[in-house]
N, C-alpha and C positions, 0 to 999 in steps of 0.2 A: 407485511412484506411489501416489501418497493422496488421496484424494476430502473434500474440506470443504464440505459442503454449506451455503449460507446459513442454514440453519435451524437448525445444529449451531454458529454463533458464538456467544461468550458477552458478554453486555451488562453494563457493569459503570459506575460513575461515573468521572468525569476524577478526574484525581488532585488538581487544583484543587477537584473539586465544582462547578465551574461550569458540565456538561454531562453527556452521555450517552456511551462508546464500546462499537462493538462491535468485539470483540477477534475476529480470523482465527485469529490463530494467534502463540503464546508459542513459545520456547525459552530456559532447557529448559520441559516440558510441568510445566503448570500454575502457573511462575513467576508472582510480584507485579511490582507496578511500579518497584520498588527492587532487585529482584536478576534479569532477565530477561538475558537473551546476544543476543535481537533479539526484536523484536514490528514483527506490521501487524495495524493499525486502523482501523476507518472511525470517524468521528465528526460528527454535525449541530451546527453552529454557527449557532447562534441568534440571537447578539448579539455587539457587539463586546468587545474587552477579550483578557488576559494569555495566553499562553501558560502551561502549566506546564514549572516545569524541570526538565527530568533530566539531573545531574551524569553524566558520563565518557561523553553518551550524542552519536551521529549522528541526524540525522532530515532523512527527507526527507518532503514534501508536495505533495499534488494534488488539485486541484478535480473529483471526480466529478459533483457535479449544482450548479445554481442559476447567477447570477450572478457568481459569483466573489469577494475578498477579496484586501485588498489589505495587507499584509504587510509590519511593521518587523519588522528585526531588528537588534539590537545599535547602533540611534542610526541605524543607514544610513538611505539613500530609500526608499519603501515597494516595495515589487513588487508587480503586480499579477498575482493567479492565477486562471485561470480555466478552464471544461472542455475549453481549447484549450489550455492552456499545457503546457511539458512538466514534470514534474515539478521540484520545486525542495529542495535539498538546504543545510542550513543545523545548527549544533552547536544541541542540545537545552539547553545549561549556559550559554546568553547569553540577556538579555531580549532576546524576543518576545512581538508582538502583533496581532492583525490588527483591520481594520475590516470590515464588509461591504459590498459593493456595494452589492447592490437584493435585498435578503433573506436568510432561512436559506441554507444551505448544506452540503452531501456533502461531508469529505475523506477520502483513502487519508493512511496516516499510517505511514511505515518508519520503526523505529528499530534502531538497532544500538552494543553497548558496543564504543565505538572502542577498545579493548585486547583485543579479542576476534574482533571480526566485522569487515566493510563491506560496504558494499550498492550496491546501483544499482536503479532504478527506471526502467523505460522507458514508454512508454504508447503501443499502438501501436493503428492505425486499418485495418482491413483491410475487404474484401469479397469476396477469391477466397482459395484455399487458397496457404499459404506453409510453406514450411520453417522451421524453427527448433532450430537446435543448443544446447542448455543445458549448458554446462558449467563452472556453478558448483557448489560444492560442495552451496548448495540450490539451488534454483528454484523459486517459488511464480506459480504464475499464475493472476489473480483474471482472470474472464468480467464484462462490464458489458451480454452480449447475454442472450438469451434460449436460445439455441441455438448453442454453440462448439464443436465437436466438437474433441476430441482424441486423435491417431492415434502409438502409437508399435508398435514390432515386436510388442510381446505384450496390448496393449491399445486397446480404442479405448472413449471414454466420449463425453459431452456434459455441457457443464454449461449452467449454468442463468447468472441474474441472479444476482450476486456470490458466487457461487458459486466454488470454488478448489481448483487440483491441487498438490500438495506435490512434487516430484521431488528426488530425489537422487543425487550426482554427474552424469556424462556421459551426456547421452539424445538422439538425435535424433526429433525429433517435428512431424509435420505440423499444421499448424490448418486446419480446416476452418469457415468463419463461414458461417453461416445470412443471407444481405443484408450489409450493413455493420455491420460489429462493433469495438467497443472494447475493451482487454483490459489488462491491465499486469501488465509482465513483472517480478518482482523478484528480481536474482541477489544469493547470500547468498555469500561466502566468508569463511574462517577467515584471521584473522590470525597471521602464523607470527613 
C-alpha cells in the first residue's frame, strides 16, 4: 500500500497548453506525456474546445465537480457527463472535444498505452462499510470524502479529499466512509 496525499500531486500544463493538470500518479515514476505506461489526472476545464491527442493511448473520463460537459468524440452525438455519470471510456488518438454545461468544471482522467496496460474506472457511492476485493495487478483508489478510512490485514489509514492509495496485486480491503462518500476505484492490468 502507498499513501498519495493531495498535496504530493504534481501540477504541470495540458499538453495542448490550453489548461492546468494535476497529475496522481505516472508509471513508470516520473514519465512525460509521450512515454508514460498509464497516468490519472484531475484537470479544471474552464472553457470549451480540443481535447489533446495521445497516439497508442486509452482514456477514460469523469465529471468530479461542476455542471458537467457534454462530449464529442470522433464525429459521433455528444455525451453528456456529469458528477452522476459513470465513468466514460473513449481512444485518446481520435478527435475529441467537449463543451461545458453551466461553468468550469473537475475531471478524473485514466489513461493507459493500449499495448501495454488497460484499465477500468468505477465510481462508487457509498455510506456504510463494504468489502472490496482488488485484484488487478494495480489498484489506485482516489477519496472524493474527507474521511475514507482504509482497512486491510496489516494496515488501516484514512484519507483525505483527493487523496489516493496505490495497491498492488491481490488485496482484500474494507472501506470504511465517514456519511456518504464518493471514491473511484481504478483497476490497472498488464497486457500479456
Amino acid at each position: 500500500m502507498r499513501l498519495l496525499l493531495a498535496t504530493m500531486h504534481r501540477r504541470m500544463p495540458w499538453k495542448n497548453g490550453g489548461g492546468e493538470t494535476t497529475e496522481i500518479i505516472v508509471s513508470p515514476e516520473h514519465a512525460g506525456l509521450e512515454d508514460f505506461d498509464w497516468r490519472i489526472s484531475m484537470a479544471k476545464v474552464g472553457t470549451d474546445g480540443p481535447f489533446s491527442a495521445f497516439a497508442g493511448i486509452d482514456r477514460t473520463l469523469s465529471v468530479i465537480e461542476g455542471e458537467g460537459i457534454a462530449l464529442s468524440v470522433a464525429g459521433e452525438p455528444e455525451i453528456v457527463l456529469t458528477t452522476q455519470s459513470q465513468p466514460f471510456g473513449f481512444p485518446g488518438d481520435v478527435a475529441a472535444s467537449a463543451r461545458l454545461i453551466a461553468g468550469s468544471i473537475t475531471d478524473l482522467n485514466v489513461m493507459t498505452r493500449r499495448t501495454a496496460w488497460r484499465h477500468e474506472t468505477k465510481r462508487l457511492r457509498l455510506s456504510e462499510r463494504q468489502a472490496l476485493r482488488c485484484a488487478a495487478d494495480v489498484t489506485v483508489i482516489l477519496s472524493r470524502s474527507h474521511d475514507l478510512g482504509l482497512v486491510t490485514e496489516a494496515r488501516h489509514c484514512k484519507l483525505g479529499i483527493d487523496d489516493a492509495m496505490v495497491l498492488e496485486g491481490p488485496v482484500n480491503l474494507e472501506l470504511e466512509p465517514e456519511g456518504e462518500t464518493t471514491l473511484f476505484v481504478v483497476e490497472l492490468e498488464r497486457v500479456v
